[in-house]
C-alpha positions in Angstrom: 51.1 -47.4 -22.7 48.5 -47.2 -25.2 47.6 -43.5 -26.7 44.4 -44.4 -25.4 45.5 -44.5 -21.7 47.9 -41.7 -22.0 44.5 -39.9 -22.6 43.0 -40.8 -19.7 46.2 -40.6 -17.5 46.8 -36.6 -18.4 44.3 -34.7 -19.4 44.1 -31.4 -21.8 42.1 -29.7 -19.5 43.3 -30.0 -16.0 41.1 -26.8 -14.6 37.7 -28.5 -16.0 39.2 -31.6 -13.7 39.9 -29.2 -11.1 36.4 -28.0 -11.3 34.9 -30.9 -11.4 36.3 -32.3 -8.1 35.0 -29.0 -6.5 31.8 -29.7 -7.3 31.5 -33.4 -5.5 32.9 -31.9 -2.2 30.8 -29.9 0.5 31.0 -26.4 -1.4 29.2 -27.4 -4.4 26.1 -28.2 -1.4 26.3 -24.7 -0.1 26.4 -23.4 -3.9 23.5 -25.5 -4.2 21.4 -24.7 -1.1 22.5 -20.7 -1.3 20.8 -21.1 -5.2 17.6 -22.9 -3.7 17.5 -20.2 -0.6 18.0 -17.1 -1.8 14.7 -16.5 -3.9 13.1 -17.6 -0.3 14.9 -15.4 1.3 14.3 -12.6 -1.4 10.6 -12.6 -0.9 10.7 -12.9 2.8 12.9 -9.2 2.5 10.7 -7.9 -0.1 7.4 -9.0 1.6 8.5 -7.4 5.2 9.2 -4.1 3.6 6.2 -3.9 1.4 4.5 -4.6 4.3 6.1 -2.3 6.7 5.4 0.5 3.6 1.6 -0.3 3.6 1.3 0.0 7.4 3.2 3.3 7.5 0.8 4.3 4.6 -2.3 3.6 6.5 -1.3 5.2 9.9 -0.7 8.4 7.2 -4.2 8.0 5.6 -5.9 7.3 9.3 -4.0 11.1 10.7 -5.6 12.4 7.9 -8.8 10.9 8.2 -8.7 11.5 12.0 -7.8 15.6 11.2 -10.5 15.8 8.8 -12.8 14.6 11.1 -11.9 16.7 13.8 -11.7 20.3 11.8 -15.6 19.0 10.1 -17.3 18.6 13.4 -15.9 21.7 14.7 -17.6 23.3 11.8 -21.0 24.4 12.2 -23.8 21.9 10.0 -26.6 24.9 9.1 -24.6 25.4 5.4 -25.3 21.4 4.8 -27.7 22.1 2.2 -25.2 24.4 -0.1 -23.6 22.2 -3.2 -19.9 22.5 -1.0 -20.5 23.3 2.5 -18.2 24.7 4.3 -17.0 22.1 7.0 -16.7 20.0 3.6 -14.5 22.2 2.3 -12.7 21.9 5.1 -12.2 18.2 5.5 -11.4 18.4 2.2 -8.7 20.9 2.3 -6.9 19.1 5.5 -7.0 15.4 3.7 -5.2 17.4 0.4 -2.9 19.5 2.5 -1.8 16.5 4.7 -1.6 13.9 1.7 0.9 16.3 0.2 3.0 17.1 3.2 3.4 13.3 3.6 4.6 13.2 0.0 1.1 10.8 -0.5 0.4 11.4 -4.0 -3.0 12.6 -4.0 -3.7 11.9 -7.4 -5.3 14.8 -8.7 -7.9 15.0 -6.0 -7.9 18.7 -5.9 -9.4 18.6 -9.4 -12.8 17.2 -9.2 -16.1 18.1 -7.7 -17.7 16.0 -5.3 -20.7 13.3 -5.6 -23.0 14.0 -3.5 -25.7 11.7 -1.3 -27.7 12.6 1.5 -25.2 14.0 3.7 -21.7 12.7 2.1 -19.6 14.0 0.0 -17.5 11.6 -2.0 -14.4 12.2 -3.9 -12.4 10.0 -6.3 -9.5 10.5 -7.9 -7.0 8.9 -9.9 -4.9 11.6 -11.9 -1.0 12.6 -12.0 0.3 9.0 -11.9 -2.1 7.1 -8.9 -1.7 3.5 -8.4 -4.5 1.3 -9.1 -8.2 2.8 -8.6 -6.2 6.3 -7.0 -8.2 7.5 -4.2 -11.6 7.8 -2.7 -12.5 10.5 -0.1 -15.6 10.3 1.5 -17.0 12.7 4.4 -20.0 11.9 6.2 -21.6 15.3 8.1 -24.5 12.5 9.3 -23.2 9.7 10.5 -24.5 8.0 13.7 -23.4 6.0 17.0 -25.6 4.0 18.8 -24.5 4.2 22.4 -27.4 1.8 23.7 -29.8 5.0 25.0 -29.5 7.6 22.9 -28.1 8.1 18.9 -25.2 10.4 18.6 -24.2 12.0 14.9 -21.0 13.0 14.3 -18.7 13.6 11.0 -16.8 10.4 9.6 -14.5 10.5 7.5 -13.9 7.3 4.9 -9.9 7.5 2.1 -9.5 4.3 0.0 -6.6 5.0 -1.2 -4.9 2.1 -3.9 -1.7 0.5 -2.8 0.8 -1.6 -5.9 1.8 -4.7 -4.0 5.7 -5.2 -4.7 5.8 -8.3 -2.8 3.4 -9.7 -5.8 5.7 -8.5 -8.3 8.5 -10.4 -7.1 6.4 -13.6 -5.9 5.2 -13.6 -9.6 8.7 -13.5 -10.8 9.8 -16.4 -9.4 6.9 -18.2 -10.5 4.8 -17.8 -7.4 1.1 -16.3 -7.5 0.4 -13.7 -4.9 -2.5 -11.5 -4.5 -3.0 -8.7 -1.5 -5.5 -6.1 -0.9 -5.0 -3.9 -4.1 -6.6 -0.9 -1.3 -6.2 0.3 2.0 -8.9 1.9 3.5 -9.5 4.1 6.5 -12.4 5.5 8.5 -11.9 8.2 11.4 -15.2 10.0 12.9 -15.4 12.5 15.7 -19.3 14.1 17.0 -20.2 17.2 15.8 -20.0 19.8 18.1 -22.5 22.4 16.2 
């Protein structure tokens, strides 16, 4: 025998042949298919979480919302024409007291004074570390239903609040693009009572 054939017939490297016959058999497939699947299978986890995160953040937002509206129109409406009435104050104070106690940053909302228009009060926010836009709080002393006979006016309450997508993150990662709502918004009235 030849050197040359000897060379072939025994190689230096017998694990790299070992390997190499792994590879052409059915494992090297499932390597293969676990390497294509698993970034699908990634986002698919990521995306149901993030998702499951948002909705539990906007059921939050719409309690507060809801709350708000409920403590507002309990309040009586002849102060409306003061710079911070005080069924505004109110609303206010449940949305900040019930962001915290949810652990919802409220982004510094306590800190500003309000814009006001007609008979809404809007406050924005977006201090101490908010995603995004931060938040937007927005009570309404005037708003009105329309029941078909007669016009009812009751206190509604509007939070946008800004919500960072993960689920994009990741998607973009792997070389996807994704885009969701960047806010959630939530609107909860009640009729005055005074």
């Amino acid at each position: 025998m030849t050197k040359l054939a000897k060379s072939f017939a025994a190689p230096k490297f017998p694990r790299l042949v070992e390997l190499k016959r792994g590879w052409k058999g059915e494992s090297a497939a499932q390597i293969v298919e676990f390497a294509i699947s698993l970034p699908l299978l990634v986002l698919f986890v990521v995306g149901i979480f993030d998702f499951s995160n948002a909705l539990t953040l906007k059921q939050r937002l719409t309690n507060a919302a809801r709350e708000a509206a409920r403590v507002a129109a309990a309040d009586p409406a002849n102060d409306l024409g003061s710079p911070v009435p005080v069924s505004i104050g109110d609303a206010f104070q449940v949305v900040d007291e019930y962001l915290i106690s949810e652990k919802i940053n409220p982004c510094g909302l306590a800190g500003g004074a309000p814009a006001v228009t007609g008979l809404t009060w809007t406050y924005t926010a977006n201090g101490n570390g908010c995603p995004g836009n931060g938040i937007t709080l927005a009570i309404n002393r005037g708003c009105t239903t329309n029941t078909g006979t007669l016009y009812l006016i009751g206190t509604c309450i509007t939070i946008t609040y800004a919500y960072k997508w993960e689920f994009n993150s990741v998607a973009n990662s792997l070389g996807w693009t994704a885009s969701g709502p960047s806010t959630l918004t939530v609107t909860a009235g009640a009729l005055n009572e005074n």
